[in-house]
Each structure stands twice: as structure tokens, then as C-alpha cells.
Legacy VTK file of the C-alpha trace (Angstrom):
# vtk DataFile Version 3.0
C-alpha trace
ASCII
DATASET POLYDATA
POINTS 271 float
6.091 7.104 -8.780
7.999 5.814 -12.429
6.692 5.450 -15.491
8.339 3.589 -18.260
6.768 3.595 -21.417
7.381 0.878 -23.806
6.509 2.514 -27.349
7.181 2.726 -31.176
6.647 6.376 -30.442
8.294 8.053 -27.484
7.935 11.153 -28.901
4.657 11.446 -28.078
4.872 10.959 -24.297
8.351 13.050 -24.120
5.788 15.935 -24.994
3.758 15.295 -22.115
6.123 14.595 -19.757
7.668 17.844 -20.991
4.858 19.919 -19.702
2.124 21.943 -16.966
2.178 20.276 -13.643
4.133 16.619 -15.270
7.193 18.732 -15.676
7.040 20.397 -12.779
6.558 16.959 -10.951
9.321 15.568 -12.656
11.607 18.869 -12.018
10.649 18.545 -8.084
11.572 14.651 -7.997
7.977 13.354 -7.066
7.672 11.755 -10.756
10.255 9.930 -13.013
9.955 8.409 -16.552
11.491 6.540 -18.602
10.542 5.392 -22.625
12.177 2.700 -23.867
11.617 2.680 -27.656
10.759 -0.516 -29.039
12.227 -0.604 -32.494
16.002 -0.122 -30.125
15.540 -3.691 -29.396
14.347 -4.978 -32.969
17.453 -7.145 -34.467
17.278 -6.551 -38.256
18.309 -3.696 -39.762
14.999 -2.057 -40.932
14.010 -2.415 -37.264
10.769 -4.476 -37.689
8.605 -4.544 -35.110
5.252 -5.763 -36.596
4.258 -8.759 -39.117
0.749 -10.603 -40.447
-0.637 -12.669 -37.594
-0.864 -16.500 -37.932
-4.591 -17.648 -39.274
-4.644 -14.694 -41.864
-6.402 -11.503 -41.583
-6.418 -8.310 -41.604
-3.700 -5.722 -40.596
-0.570 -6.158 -38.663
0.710 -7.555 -34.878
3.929 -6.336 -32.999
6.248 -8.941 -32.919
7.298 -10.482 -29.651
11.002 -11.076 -29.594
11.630 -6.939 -29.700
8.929 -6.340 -27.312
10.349 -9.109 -25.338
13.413 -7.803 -24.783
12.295 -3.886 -24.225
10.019 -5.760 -21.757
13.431 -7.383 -20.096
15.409 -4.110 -20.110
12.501 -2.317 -18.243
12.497 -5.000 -15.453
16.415 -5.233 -15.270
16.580 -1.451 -14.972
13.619 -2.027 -12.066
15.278 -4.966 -10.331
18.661 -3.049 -10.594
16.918 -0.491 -8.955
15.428 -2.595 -6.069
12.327 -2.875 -7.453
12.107 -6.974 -7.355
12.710 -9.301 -10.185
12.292 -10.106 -13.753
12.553 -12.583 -16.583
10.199 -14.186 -19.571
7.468 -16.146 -16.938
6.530 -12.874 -15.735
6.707 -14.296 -11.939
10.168 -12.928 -11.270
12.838 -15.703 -12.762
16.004 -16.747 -10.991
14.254 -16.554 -7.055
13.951 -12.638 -6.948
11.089 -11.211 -5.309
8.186 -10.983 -7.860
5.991 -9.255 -5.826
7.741 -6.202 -5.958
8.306 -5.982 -9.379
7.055 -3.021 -11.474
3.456 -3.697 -12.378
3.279 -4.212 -16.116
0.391 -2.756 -17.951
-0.651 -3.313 -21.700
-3.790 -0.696 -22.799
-5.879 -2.477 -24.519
-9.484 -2.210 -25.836
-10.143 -5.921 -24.965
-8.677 -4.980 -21.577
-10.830 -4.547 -17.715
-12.546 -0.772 -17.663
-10.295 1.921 -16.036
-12.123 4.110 -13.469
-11.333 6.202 -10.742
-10.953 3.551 -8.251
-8.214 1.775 -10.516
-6.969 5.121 -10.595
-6.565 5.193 -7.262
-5.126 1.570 -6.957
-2.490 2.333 -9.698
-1.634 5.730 -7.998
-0.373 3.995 -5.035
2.500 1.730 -6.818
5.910 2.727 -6.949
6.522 1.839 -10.575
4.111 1.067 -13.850
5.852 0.050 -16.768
3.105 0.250 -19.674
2.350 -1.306 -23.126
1.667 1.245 -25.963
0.020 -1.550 -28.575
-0.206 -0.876 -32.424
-1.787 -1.859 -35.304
-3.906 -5.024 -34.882
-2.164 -5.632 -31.158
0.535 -7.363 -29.646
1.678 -10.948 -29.641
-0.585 -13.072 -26.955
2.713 -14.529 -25.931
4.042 -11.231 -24.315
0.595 -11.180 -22.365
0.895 -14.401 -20.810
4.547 -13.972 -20.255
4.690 -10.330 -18.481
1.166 -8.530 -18.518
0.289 -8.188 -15.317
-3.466 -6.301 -16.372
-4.795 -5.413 -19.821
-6.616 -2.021 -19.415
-8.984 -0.015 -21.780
-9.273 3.246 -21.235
-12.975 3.688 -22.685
-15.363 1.434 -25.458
-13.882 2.627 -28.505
-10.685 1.952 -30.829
-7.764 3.992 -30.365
-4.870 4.086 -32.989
-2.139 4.702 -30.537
-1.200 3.089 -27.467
0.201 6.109 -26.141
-2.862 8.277 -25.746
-4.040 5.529 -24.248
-1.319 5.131 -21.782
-1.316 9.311 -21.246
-4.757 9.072 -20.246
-4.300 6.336 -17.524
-1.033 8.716 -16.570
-2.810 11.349 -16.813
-5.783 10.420 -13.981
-3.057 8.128 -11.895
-0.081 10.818 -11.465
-2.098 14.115 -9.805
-3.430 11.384 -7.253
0.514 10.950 -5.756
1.116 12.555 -2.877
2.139 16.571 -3.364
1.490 16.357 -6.681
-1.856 18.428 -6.424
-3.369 19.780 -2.962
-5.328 17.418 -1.403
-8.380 19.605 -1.148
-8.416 20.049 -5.126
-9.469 16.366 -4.831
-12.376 16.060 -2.190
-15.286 17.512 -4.569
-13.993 16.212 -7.798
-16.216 14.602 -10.256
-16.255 10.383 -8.893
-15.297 11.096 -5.616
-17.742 9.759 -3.102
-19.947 8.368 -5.987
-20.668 11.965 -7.666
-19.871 14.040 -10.093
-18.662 17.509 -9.546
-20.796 20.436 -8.793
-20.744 23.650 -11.604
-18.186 26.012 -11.055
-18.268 30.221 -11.592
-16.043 33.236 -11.683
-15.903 36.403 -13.001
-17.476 38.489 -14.218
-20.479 38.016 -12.259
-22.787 38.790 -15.732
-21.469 36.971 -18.851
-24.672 38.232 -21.372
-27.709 37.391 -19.511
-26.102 34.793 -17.561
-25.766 35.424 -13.513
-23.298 33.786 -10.811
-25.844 31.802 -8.581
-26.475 34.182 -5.646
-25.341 31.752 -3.073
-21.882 31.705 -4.331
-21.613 35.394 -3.554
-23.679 35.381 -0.246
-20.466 34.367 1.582
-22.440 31.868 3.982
-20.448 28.929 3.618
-23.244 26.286 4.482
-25.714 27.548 2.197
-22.918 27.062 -0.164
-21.949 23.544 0.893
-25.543 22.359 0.625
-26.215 24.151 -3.099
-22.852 22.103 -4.133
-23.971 18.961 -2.904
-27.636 19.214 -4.114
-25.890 20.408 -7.570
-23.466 17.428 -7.448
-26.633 14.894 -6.599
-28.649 16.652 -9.578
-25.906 16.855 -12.111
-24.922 13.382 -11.525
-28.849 11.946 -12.141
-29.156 13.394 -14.660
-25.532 12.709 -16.702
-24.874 9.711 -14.562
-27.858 7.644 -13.132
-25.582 4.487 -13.449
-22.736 5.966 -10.131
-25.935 7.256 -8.028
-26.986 3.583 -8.558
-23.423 1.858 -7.575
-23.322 4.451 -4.968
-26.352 3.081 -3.416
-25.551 -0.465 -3.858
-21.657 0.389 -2.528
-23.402 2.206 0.868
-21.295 5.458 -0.083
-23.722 8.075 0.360
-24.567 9.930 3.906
-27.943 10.443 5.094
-28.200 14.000 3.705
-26.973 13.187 0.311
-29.416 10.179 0.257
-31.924 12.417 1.151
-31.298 14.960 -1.272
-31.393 12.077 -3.926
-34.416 10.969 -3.041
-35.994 14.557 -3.077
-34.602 14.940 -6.434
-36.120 11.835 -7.716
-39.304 12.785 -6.567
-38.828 16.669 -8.538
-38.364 14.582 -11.835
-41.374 12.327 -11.410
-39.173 9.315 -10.389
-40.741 6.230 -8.404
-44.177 7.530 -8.569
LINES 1 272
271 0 1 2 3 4 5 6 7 8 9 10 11 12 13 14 15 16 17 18 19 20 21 22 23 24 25 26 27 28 29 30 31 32 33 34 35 36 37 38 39 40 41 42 43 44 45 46 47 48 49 50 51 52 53 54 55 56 57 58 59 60 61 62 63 64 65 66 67 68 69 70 71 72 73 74 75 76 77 78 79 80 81 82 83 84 85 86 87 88 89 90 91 92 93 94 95 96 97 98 99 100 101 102 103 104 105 106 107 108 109 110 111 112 113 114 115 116 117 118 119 120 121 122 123 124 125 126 127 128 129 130 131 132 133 134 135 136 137 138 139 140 141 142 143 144 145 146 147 148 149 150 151 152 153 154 155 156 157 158 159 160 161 162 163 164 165 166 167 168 169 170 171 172 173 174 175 176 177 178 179 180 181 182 183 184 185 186 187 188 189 190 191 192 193 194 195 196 197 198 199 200 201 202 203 204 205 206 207 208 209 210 211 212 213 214 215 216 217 218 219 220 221 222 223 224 225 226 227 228 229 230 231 232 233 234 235 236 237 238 239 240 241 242 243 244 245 246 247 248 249 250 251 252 253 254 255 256 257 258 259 260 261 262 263 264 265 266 267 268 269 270
């Protein structure tokens, strides 16, 4: 998996990329990354990368002839690479194979919800180049031209497109292959429709608090069972709205319906 990052800021994801289990990823070849900073492809010689957006209003909008051509550089370096074509129509100009071009990703708060199964979708692509936005946004132009999805990370306002874009790195790159052991991933919170079960370790006593006796009993289907019952109730009660889509999406077995439904039934639900 690649990453290039178009942003005003690559200092910001050098840092990450820099560090923990990223760097080590990088180190061992799995990863790669690449920022291409914007302002390197910005004409005039303060740089400028942002003006007032036709119609008036407030704030500023990254211009699109720099973007444009940090866009173009990112697919040249792709298509140089193999990776398909490129060009300003965002369909792969000059007969070059389009549909293995990099998919192009702005973050966006306007953009589609990002979850763990986009996660999972994104994870398996070769290459992402991505869109750290600014100020009031980018150009619509540039969308039209080369976005191939506008993503938004959560319902609020962010700043910076580049915490934006760490976080979709973030929850895409530890789903590649020998990045993190598979089994880290089975029980996690989202996967197969639940969230994550509570997790102990020593000391056994912290105060007055005690390490559930079933995590020290050793008998590893008592323990099974008290992590699924804890996922099922943890998830109700946090996250009614997955146990629902989990129903609807068929993704529960019979014991973890049944536990659900025994749950429901312990807080007073469908009476």
C-alpha cells in the first residue's frame, strides 16, 4: 500500500509516518508514502495557494491550478510506476488504463461517512493519493476533474485536512496484510457488528476494583462466552444503532442473537 498526501502541510504527516508501527511498516517495505506539498506547484512567487471564492463570502478556497498540477505529478509518478493513467478528466487521458489508477480521495466534511467497512474497502487498494483541504475548501473544479470519493471522517469541522487524512490512514493501514497479526483483528470493536469486549491486566486489585474471575479461571469457553455477552452488552448500550444494522445485515449467529435478545429482556426492552 502508498500513500501520497497532497498538503500545504507535510510536516504534519512526516511525523506520523515517522513513528510506532507506520515506521516500522515503512522500514519493512509493506507501506510507502509520499507528500507532495502543494505550495511546490503554486507559480507566483509568494506561493499562493488560496483566494476569496466567486459569489462573496466568508473565508478563503485553495486555488485549482496548484492543486491541479500536484494532482498531475501524483498520477504521473503512479502511471510511471504502473499504476494506470492520468490527466485533468480524471478518467485516465491519452487511452491509459483508468481503472488502475491511484484512487484519489479529498476529506471532506460534506463528504460519504467513513466506517470500518470503507476501511476495509480502502485497505485493499494498492495506492490512495489523498486531499488535505483548507480553509473554506477546495475548488469544485478539482472535484469533478480527479476526486474519485469525498470522505468525512466524523460530523464535525476539522481545521486541517491532514488529521483528517491520518485518521482514514490511520484505520486503513493496520488492516494490510502483516501489518498487525490477524488475530489482533477478530474481536475488535466493529467487527462482526460489535464493539469490543473490556479488557484487564495486572494487578489483579487496582483500589477496590477486581479482574472478573473468569478471566483468571483459565477455562477458555467460559471466557469466550463472558466476551461475547460483554461485547453484545457494551455495544446496546453505547451502540444500539450497529446491533440494529447487524440485525438488518443478517451478521449475527444464533448465540449472539440470543444473547441479544436476553439482554434486551434484562433492561426492560420489548415488554
Amino acid at each position: 500500500m502508498k500513500y501520497t498526501v497532497l498538503t500545504l502541510f507535510p510536516e504534519i504527516t512526516d511525523a506520523y509516518f515517522a513513528s510506532s508501527i507506520m515506521a516500522k511498516a515503512l522500514e519493512k517495505g509493506i507501506m510507502e508514502y509520499r507528500a507532495i506539498n502543494i505550495r511546490d506547484y503554486a507559480t507566483d512567487k509568494h506561493h499562493t495557494c488560496d483566494d476569496a471564492p466567486y459569489g462573496g463570502g466568508a473565508g478563503m478556497l485553495m486555488l485549482a491550478e496548484p492543486l491541479g498540477r500536484a494532482l498531475e505529478a501524483a498520477l504521473s509518478c503512479a502511471a510511471d510506476n504502473g499504476a494506470g493513467g492520468n490527466g485533468a478528466d480524471g478518467n485516465g487521458a491519452g487511452g491509459n488504463d483508468a481503472a488502475r489508477r491511484p484512487r484519489v480521495i479529498c476529506l471532506s466534511p460534506s463528504g460519504k461517512p467513513f466506517n470500518q467497512v470503507m476501511a476495509r474497502e480502502l485497505a485493499a487498494e494498492k495506492e490512495l493519493i489523498l486531499v488535505c483541504g483548507r480553509y473554506e475548501g477546495i475548488d469544485q473544479r478539482i472535484i469533478d476533474a480527479y476526486v474519485d470519493d469525498e470522505i468525512c471522517v466524523g460530523d464535525y469541522v476539522l481545521s486541517s485536512g491532514e488529521v483528517a487524512a491520518l485518521i482514514l490512514i490511520d484505520a486503513t493501514y493496520r488492516l494490510v496484510e502483516q501489518v498487525i497479526t490477524p488475530a489482533s483483528l477478530e474481536e475488535e470493536s466493529f467487527s462482526g457488528g460489535l464493539l469490543e469486549y473490556p479488557q484487564y491486566t495486572r494487578p489483579e486489585i487496582y483500589g477496590t476494583l477486581k479482574v472478573p474471575e473468569v478471566l483468571l479461571s483459565g477455562h477458555h469457553e467460559n471466557i469466550r462466552r463472558w466476551r461475547l455477552e460483554k461485547r453484545v452488552e457494551k455495544t446496546l448500550a453505547l451502540r444500539p444503532d450497529l446491533i440494529r444494522l447487524g440485525e438488518e445485515r443478517l451478521l449475527f449467529d444464533d448465540e449472539t442473537r440470543k444473547i441479544i435478545e436476553q439482554k434486551r429482556r434484562e433492561n426492560g426492552e420489548g415488554e
